[in-house]
C-alpha positions in Angstrom: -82.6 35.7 -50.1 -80.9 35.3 -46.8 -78.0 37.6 -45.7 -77.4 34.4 -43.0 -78.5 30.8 -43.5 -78.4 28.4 -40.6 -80.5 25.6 -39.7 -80.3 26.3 -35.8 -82.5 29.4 -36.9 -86.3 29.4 -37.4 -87.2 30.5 -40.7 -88.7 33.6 -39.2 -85.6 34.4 -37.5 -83.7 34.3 -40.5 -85.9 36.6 -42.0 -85.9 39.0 -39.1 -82.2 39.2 -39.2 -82.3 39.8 -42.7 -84.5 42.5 -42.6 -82.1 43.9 -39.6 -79.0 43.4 -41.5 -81.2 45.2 -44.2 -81.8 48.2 -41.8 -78.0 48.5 -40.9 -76.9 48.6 -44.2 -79.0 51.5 -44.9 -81.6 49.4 -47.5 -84.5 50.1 -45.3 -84.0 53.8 -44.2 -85.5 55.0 -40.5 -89.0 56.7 -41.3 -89.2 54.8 -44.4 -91.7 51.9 -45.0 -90.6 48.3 -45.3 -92.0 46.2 -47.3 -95.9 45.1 -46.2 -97.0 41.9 -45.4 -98.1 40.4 -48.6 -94.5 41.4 -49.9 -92.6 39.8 -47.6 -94.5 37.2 -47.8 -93.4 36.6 -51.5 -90.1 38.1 -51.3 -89.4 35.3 -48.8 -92.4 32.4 -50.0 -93.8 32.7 -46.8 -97.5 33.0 -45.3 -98.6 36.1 -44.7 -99.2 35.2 -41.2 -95.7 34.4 -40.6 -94.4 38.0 -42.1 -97.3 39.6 -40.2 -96.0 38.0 -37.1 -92.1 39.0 -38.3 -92.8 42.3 -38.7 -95.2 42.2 -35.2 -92.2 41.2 -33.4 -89.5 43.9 -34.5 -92.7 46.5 -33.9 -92.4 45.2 -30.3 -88.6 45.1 -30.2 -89.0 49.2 -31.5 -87.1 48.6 -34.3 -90.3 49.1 -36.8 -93.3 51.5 -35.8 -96.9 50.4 -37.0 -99.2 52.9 -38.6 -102.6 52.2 -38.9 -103.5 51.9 -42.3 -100.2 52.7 -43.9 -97.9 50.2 -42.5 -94.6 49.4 -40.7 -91.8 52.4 -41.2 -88.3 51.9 -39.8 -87.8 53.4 -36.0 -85.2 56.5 -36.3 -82.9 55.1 -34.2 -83.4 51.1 -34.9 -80.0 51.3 -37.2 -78.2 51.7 -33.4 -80.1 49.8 -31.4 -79.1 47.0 -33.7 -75.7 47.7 -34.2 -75.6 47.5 -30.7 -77.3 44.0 -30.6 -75.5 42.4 -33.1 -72.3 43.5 -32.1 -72.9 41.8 -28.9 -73.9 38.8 -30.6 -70.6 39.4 -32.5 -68.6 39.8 -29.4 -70.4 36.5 -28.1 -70.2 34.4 -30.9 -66.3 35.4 -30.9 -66.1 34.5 -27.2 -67.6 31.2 -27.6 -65.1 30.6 -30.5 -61.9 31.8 -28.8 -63.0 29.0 -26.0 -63.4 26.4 -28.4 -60.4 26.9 -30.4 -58.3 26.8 -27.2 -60.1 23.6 -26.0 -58.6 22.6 -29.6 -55.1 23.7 -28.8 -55.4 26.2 -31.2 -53.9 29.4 -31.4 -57.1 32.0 -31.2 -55.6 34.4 -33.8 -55.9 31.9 -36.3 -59.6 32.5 -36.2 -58.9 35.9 -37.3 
């Protein structure tokens, strides 16, 4: 399941900002393991080398650390570093939208 479905998104993007979303809202708690790649995998009915590469990817970004052998656990402070990111894509996104509603002739606090 996809907290966010939108076709300008990879399939692997989606799942990684699931699995962020996931991390904000406390389901996947810093130091704890997320699920490993064959999960994934099937939770989403993906290949494994497309989880392994999801999960690769947040490892670089620091929001997941990899242990050999036991897997990937949840950085202790990934829950702020993205809060931080997606509020900016919040802020962004609401930017972008502001601009567009006025090039409408719209009032921008009938977006909100």
């Amino acid at each position: 399941m996809y907290i966010i479905k939108n076709e300008n998104f990879t399939k692997g993007q989606q799942i990684q900002f699931d699995i962020e979303l996931k991390i904000i809202m406390g389901a996947y708690k810093p130091g704890e393991l997320v699920p490993s790649v064959r999960s994934l995998a099937k939770m989403y009915n993906i290949g494994t080398s497309t989880s392994q590469s999801i999960l690769e990817k947040l490892s670089r970004e620091s929001i997941l650390v990899m242990e050999q052998g036991i897997g990937f656990k949840v950085n202790y402070k990934a829950d702020k570093m993205l809060i931080k990111k997606h509020r900016k894509c919040v802020e962004e996104t609401f930017r972008y939208a502001v601009s567009y509603a006025r090039i409408l002739k719209m009032n921008p606090e009938e977006l909100i």
